[in-house]
N, C-alpha and C positions, 0 to 999 in steps of 0.2 A: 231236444226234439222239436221244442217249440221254434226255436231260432232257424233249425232246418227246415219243418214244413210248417209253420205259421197257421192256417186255418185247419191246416190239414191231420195236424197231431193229433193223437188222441186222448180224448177227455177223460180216459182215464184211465191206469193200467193197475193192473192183477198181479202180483208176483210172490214170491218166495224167494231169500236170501240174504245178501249184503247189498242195501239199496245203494248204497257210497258208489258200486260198480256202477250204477248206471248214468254219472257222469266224466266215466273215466275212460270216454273214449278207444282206442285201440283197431284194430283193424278184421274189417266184418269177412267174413269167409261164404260164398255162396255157391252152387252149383246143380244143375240138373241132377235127381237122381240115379238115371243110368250112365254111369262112369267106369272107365276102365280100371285096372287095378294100377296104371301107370299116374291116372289120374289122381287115384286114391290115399296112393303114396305121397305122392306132391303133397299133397292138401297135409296130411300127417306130418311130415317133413318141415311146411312153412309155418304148421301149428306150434311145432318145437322149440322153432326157431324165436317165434315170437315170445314164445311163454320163457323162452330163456333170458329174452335180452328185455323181460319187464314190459311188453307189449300185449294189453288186453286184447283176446280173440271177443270178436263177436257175429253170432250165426243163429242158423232160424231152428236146430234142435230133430231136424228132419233124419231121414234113416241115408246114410249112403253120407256124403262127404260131410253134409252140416255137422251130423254126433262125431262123424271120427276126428273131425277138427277141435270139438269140443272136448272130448275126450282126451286126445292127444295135448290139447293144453294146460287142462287140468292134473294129469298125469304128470306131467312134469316142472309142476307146482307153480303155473300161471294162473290167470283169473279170466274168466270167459261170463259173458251175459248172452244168455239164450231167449230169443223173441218168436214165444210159440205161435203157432195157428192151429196145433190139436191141443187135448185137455191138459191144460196146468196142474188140476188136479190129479192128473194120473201119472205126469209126470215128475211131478214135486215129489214122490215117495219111492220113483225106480230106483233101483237097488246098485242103478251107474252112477246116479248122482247126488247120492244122499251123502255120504261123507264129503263131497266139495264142497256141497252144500250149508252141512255143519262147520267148514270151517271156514267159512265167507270167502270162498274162491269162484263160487257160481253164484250167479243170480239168475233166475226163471222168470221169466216176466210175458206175459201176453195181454193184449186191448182185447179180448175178448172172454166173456162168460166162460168161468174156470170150468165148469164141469159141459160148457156145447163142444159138440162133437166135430170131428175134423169137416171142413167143407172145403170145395176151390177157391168160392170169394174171402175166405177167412182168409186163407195162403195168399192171394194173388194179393190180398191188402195190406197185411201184416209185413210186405217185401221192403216198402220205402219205411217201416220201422226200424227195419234191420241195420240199411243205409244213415238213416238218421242217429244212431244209437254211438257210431262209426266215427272216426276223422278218415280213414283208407277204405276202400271196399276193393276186393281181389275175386273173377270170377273165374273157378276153375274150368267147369265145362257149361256150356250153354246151346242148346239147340238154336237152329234159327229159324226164327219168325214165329215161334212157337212157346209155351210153356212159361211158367212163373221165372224163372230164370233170366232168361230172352226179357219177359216184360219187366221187371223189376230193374234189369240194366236199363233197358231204356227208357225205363219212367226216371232212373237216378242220373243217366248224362242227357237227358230233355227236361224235364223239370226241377229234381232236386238240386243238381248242379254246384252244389257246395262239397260235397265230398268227390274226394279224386276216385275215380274209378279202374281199377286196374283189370287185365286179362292174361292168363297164361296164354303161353304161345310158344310151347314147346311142340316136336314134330308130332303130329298127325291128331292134335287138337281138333276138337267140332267146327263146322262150317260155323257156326254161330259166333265163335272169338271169335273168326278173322271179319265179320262182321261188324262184329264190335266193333274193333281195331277202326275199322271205316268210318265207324258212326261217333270215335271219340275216345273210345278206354284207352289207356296208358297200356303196354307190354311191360307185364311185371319186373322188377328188377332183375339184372344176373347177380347172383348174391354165392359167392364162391368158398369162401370162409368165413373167417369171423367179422368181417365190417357189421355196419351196423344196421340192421334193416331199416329203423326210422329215417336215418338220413338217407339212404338210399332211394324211399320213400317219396319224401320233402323236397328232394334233388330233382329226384322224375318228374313230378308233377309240375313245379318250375317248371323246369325246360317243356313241359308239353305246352304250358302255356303259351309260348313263343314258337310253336311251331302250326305248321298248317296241318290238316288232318290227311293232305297228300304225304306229307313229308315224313307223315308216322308210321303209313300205310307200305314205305317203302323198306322197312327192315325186316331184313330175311327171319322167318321165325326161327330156323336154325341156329342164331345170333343170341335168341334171348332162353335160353336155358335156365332156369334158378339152379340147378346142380347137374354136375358133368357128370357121367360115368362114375368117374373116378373118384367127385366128390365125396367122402364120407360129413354126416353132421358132426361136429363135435361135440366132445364128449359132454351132455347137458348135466352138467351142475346147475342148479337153482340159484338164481343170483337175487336171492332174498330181497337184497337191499334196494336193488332195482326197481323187484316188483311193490314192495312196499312203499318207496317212496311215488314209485306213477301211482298208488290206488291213495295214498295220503295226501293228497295234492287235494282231492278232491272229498277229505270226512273234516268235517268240521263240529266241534263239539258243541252241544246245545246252548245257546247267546245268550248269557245272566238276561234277564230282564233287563237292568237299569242302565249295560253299555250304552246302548246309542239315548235311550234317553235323558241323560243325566248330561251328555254334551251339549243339549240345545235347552235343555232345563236348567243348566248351572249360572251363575252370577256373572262365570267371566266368559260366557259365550257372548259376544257384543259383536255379529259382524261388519265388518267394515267392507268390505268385499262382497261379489257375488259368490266367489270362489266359498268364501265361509260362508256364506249363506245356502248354498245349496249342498254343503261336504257332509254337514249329519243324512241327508238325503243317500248322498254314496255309499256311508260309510252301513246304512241301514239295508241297503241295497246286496250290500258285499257281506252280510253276515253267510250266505253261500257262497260259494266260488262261482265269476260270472265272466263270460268276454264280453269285450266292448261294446261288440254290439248287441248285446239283453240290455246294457245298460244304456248306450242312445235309445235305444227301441222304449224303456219303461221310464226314461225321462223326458224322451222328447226333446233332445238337443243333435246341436250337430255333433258328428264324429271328431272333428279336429277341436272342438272344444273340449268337447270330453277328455281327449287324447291330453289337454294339457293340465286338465285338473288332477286327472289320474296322476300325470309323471310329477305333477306338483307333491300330492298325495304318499307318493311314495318315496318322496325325494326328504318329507318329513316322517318319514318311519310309520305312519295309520295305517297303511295299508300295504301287501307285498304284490309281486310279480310275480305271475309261476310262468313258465313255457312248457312246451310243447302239450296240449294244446296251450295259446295264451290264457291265460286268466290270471283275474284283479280274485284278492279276497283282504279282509278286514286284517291289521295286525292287534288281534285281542288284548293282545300285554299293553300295549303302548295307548291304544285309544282304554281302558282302564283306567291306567295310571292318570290320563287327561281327565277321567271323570273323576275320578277321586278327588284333584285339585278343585273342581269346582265345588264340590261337594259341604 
């Protein structure tokens, strides 16, 4: 949150759950209130889809598409983080999300005093939470020029601008997508069987990059359907492994004390380099999972330096590579074992 809104984050959040969710990315779900049941379904449907293929949802926990997205992912044994703007306290104990809860598949989380009461400025602020929390955000219906929905998109393709924003744009969607669509958002992928929504995703968003916003604006929305008629979901087995490993990426068990200091306190730390002179630095840095740029940002160097300390870094086993999202984190074993030598 910090790396996406920088002054903007908030200074402090509230929550209930598996905190590890909350840097496990995944793809935020949002939409107006008043939604059709054609609407409804979608959002259920692309819930499924996510929570199948190991793709965290994340949504603001509101009545109408955000719970049934939430619900529908957790149902089908995904992991969703919910970013309130009514009482965390009264939602922390409903009786829909108390066992996802108990088994660290939901996290609850709001920037706002657990027990104040729902307001608009709480909603209309809490929106670029949502988007931050996100690597995708998907808007299913949106009024236009109007509503927390409407502003929340376009406070995330005007100002946030690090997460891809996407818009359904199936037939007889709100005047508000096709506005979108003008202003920026991506037309959600056609996603027809089993491919895989991430790349599908990651593909889009490229290509929007290189295109003009005339050029997006020119696809019939007839075209971009996520499921045909005839589509059936298939058949959602839980793909365990998937989901564990996207939320593993990101729990890191608590850093003995003496790892990173036992590196630069030991006899045979002698750098010769800047590279070893600044690496207990990283390697102290990376006791959480971090992308590159937290780490230019809290050292204060350039990108393509960093970029070569890193590939150094893990060219000598200290530290691994994860993808999708990227992140650097510490290889525990290996920098260990290096402290022990000096020891």
């Amino acid at each position: 949150m910090k790396q996406h809104l920088k002054h903007s984050a908030p200074p402090i959040l509230y929550g209930v759950g598996n905190q590890a969710l909350l840097n496990s990315g995944g793809l935020a779900i949002v939409s107006s209130r008043e939604v059709d049941p054609t609407g409804l379904d979608y959002t259920q449907k692309v819930a499924q889809i996510s929570a199948h293929q190991g793709i965290q949802l994340v949504s603001g926990g509101a009545k109408g598409v955000d719970r049934a997205a939430m619900l529908a992912a957790v149902e089908t044994g995904g992991t969703t983080v919910g970013m309130l703007a009514h009482p965390l306290s009264k939602e922390a104990v409903s009786s829909a999300y108390r066992s996802a809860i108990q088994d660290g598949r939901l996290t609850l989380v709001s920037a706002y005093d657990p027990n104040a009461g729902f307001n608009v400025g709480n909603a209309m602020g809490r929106n670029k939470y949502i988007y931050a929390l996100a690597d995708y955000a998907l808007v299913v219906s949106s009024a236009l020029g109007s509503g927390g929905t409407w502003a929340g998109a376009i406070e995330a393709l005007q100002k946030i601008q690090t997460v891809p924003l996407f818009v359904r744009m199936q037939e007889n969607v709100p005047e508000g997508n096709h506005e979108l669509l003008k202003k920026g958002a991506i037309p959600f992928p056609d996603l027809t069987g089993n491919e895989s929504l991430w790349q599908f995703l990651e593909k889009s968003a490229l290509e929007a990059k290189t295109q003009s916003v005339s050029e997006v604006t020119k696809v019939a929305p007839e075209q971009l359907p996520l499921f045909s008629q005839e589509t059936q979901v298939p058949e959602l087995k839980v793909d365990e492994a998937a989901i564990a490993k996207r939320v593993a990426k990101h729990i890191a068990s608590e850093p003995k004390q003496a790892t990173i200091k036992t590196i630069s306190d030991s006899p045979i730390f002698d750098p010769k380099n800047i590279y070893e002179a600044v690496l207990p630095f990283i390697l102290k840095q990376l006791e959480q999972p971090k992308e590159i740029g937290e780490l230019v940002t809290v050292l204060d160097v350039k990108k393509g330096q960093m970029q070569d300390w890193l590939k150094k870094a893990v060219k000598q086993g200290l530290i691994t590579k994860k993808t999708k999202p990227e992140r650097y984190e510490i290889n525990r074993e290996a920098v260990g074992q290096l402290s022990l030598l000096g020891e």
